[in-house]
FIKE-177279 format. One record per residue: residue number from 1; x, y, z of N, C-alpha, C in turn. Coordinates in pm, whole numbers, always signed. Example, Ala and Ser with C-alpha at 12.3 -4.5 7.8 and 13.67 -1.06 7.14 Angstrom:
% residues 2
n nxx nyy nzz caxx cayy cazz cxx cyy czz
1 +1319 -569 +780 +1230 -450 +780 +1320 -330 +780
2 +1285 -225 +708 +1367 -106 +714 +1290 +3 +787
***
This chain:
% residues 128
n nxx nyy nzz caxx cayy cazz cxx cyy czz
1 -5616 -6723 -4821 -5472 -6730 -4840 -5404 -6604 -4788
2 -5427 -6489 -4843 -5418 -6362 -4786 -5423 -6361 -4617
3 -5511 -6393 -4569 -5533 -6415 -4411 -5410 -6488 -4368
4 -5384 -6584 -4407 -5322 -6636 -4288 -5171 -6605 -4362
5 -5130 -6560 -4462 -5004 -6504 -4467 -4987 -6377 -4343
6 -5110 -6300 -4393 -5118 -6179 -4233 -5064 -6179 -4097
7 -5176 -6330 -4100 -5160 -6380 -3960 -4969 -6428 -3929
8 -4958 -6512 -3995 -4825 -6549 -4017 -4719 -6425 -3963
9 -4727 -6328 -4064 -4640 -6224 -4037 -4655 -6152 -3901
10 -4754 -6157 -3883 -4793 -6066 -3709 -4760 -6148 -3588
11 -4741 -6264 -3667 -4708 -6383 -3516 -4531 -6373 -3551
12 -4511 -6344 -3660 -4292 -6329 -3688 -4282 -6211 -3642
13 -4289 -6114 -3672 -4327 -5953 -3644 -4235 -5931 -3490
14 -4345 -5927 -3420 -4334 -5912 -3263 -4202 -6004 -3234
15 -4200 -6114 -3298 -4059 -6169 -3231 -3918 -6095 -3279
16 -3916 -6054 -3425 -3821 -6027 -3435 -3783 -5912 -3360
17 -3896 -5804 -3339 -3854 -5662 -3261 -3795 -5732 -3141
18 -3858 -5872 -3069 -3809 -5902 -2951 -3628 -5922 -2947
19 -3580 -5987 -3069 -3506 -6078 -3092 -3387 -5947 -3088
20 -3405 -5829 -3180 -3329 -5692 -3217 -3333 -5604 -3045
21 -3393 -5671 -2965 -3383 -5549 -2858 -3303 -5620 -2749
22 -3285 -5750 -2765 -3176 -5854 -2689 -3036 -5858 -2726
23 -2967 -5757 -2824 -2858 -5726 -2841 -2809 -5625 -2739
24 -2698 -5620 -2704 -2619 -5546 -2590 -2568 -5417 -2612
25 -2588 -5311 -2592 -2487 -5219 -2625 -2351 -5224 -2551
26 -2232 -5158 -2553 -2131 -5114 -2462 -2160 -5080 -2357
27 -2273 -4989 -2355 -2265 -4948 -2196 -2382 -5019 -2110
28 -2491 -5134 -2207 -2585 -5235 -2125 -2475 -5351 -2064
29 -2389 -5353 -2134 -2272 -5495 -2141 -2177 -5430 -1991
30 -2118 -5321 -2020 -2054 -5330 -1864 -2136 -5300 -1744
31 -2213 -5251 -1787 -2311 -5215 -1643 -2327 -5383 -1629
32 -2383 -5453 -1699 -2415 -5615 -1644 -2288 -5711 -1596
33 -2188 -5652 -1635 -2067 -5762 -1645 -2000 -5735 -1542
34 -1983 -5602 -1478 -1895 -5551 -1374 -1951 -5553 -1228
35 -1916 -5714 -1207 -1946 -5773 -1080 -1881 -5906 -1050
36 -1865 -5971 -999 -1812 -6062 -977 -1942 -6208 -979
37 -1845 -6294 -1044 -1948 -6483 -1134 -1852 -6570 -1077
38 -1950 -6681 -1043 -1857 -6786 -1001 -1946 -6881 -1121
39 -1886 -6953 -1095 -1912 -7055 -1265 -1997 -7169 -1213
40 -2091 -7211 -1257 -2238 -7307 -1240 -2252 -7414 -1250
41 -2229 -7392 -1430 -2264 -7508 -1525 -2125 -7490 -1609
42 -2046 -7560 -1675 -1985 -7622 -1777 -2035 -7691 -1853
43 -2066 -7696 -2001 -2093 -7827 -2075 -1993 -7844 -2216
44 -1934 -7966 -2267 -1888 -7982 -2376 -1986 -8053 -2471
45 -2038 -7953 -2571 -2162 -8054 -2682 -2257 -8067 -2563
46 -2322 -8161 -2563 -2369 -8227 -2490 -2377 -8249 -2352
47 -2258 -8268 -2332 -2180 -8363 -2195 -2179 -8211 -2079
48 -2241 -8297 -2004 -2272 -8159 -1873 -2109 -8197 -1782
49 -2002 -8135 -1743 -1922 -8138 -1624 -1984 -8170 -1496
50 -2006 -8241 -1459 -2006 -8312 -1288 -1995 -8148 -1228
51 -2062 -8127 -1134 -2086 -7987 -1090 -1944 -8035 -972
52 -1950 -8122 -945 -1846 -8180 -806 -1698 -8134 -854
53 -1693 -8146 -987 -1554 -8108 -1094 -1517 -7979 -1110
54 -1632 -7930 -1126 -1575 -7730 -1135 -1505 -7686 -997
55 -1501 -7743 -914 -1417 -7636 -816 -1464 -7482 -786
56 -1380 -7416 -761 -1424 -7274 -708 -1343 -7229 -837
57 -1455 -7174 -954 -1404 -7142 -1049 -1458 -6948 -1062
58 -1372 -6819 -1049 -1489 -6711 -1027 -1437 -6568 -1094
59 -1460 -6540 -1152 -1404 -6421 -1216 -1500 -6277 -1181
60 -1383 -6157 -1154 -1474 -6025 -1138 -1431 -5929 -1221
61 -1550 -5870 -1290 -1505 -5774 -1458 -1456 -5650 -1326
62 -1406 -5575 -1398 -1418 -5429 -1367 -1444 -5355 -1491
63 -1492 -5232 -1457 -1551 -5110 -1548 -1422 -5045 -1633
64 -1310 -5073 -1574 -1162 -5025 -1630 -1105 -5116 -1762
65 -1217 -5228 -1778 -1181 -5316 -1891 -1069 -5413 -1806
66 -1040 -5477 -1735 -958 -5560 -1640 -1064 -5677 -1551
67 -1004 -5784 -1540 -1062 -5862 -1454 -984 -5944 -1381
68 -1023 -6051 -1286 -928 -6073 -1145 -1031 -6250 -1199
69 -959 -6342 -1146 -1038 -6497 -1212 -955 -6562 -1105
70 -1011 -6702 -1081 -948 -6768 -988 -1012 -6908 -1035
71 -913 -7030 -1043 -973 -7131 -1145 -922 -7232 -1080
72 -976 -7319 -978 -928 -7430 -943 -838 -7372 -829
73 -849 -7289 -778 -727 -7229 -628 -648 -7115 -699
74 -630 -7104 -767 -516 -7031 -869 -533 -6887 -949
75 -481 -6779 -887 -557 -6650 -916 -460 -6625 -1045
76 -526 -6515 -1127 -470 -6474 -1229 -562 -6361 -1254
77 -543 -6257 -1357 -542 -6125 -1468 -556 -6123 -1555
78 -632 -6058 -1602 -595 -5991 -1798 -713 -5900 -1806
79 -725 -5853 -1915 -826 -5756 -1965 -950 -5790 -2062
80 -1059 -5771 -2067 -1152 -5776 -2109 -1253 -5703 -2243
81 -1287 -5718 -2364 -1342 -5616 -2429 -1491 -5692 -2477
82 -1580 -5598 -2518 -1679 -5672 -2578 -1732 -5573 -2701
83 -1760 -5691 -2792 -1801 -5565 -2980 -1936 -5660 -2940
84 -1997 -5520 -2938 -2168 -5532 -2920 -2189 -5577 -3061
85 -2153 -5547 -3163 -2234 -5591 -3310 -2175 -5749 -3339
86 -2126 -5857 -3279 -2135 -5980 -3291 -2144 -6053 -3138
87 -2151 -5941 -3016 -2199 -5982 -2882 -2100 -6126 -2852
88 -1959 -6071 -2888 -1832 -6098 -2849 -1767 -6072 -2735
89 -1753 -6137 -2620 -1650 -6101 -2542 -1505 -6156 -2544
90 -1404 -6058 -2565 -1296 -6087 -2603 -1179 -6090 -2457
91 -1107 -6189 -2409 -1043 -6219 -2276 -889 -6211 -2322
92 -801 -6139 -2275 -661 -6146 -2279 -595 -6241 -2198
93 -534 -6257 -2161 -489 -6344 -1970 -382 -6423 -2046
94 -315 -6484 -1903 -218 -6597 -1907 -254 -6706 -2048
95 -370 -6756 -2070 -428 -6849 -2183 -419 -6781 -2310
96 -358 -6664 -2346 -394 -6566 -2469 -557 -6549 -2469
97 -543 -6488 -2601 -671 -6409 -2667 -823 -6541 -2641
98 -911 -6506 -2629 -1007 -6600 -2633 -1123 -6536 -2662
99 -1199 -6557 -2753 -1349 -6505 -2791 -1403 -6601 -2761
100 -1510 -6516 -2670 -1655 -6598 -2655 -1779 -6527 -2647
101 -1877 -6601 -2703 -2040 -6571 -2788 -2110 -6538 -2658
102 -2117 -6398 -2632 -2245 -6420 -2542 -2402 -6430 -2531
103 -2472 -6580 -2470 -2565 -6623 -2531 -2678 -6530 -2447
104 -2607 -6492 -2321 -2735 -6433 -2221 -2645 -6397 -2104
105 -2690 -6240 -2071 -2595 -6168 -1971 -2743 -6071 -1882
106 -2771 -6157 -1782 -2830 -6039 -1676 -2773 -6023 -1558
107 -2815 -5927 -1441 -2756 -5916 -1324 -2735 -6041 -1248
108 -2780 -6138 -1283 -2730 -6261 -1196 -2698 -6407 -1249
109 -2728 -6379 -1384 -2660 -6482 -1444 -2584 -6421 -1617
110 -2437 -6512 -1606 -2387 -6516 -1781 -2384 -6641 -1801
111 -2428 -6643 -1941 -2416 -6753 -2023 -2325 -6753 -2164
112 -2256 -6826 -2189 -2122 -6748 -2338 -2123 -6907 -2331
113 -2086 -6881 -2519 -2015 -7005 -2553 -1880 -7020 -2666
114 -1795 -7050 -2645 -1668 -7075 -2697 -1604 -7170 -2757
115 -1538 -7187 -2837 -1511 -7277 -2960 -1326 -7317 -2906
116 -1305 -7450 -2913 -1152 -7482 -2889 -1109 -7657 -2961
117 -1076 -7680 -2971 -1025 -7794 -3071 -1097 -7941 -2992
118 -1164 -7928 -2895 -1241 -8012 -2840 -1390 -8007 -2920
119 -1458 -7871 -2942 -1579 -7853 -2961 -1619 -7703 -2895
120 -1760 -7724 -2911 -1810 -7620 -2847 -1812 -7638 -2679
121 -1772 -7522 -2626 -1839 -7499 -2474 -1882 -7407 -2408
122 -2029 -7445 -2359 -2094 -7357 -2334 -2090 -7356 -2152
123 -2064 -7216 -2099 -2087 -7192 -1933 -2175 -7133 -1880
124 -2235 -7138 -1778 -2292 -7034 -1702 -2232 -6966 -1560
125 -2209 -6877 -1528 -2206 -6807 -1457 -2286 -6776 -1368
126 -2278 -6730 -1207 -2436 -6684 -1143 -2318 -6565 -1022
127 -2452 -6483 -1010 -2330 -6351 -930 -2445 -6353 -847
128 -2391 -6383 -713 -2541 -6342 -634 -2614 -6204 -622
***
């Protein structure tokens, strides 16, 4: 009985250190973010967006907390923040305030998901 509680714990163990070192700091978060994403995937719940439907959808962070987006032909602005302790990115712009969850941010791909009276939606991003 003893044994395999052991075992148990040494197989949870290692994941959680994994799980605590996949949080972002401030300065892992703009070094990754300050580049320019064009948008991939869309999904609502479930339901994947027709890739044929996204258009040229592409936003570029800057390090100044500002970003430049272009959504369907149509350029626009606002500013950007992110609180590493709920791995929040917070968007100002023409649409107001918008929080979104970021699920996974490396040099060539973001993934965030965001909450709006439809449901959840989750995107990906890819920066070559």
């Amino acid at each position: 009985m003893k044994l395999s509680t052991i075992l148990l714990l040494i197989s949870i163990w290692p994941g959680s250190l994994l799980c605590a070192q996949t949080k972002l700091t401030n300065e892992e978060f703009s070094r990754l973010i300050c580049r320019k994403w064009t948008m991939t995937e869309m999904q609502l719940g479930s339901m994947k967006v027709p890739s044929s439907e996204l258009g040229e959808n592409t936003t570029a962070f800057e390090a100044n907390g500002t970003y430049k987006a272009v959504e369907q032909g149509e350029a626009y602005s606002g500013k950007w923040t992110f609180d590493p302790a709920t791995q929040t990115l917070t968007t100002n712009d023409r649409d107001g305030i918008e929080k979104s969850k970021v699920i996974k941010l490396t040099e060539k791909e973001l993934v965030f998901e965001m909450t709006d009276s439809d449901g959840i939606w989750r995107m990906t991003l890819k920066s070559p």
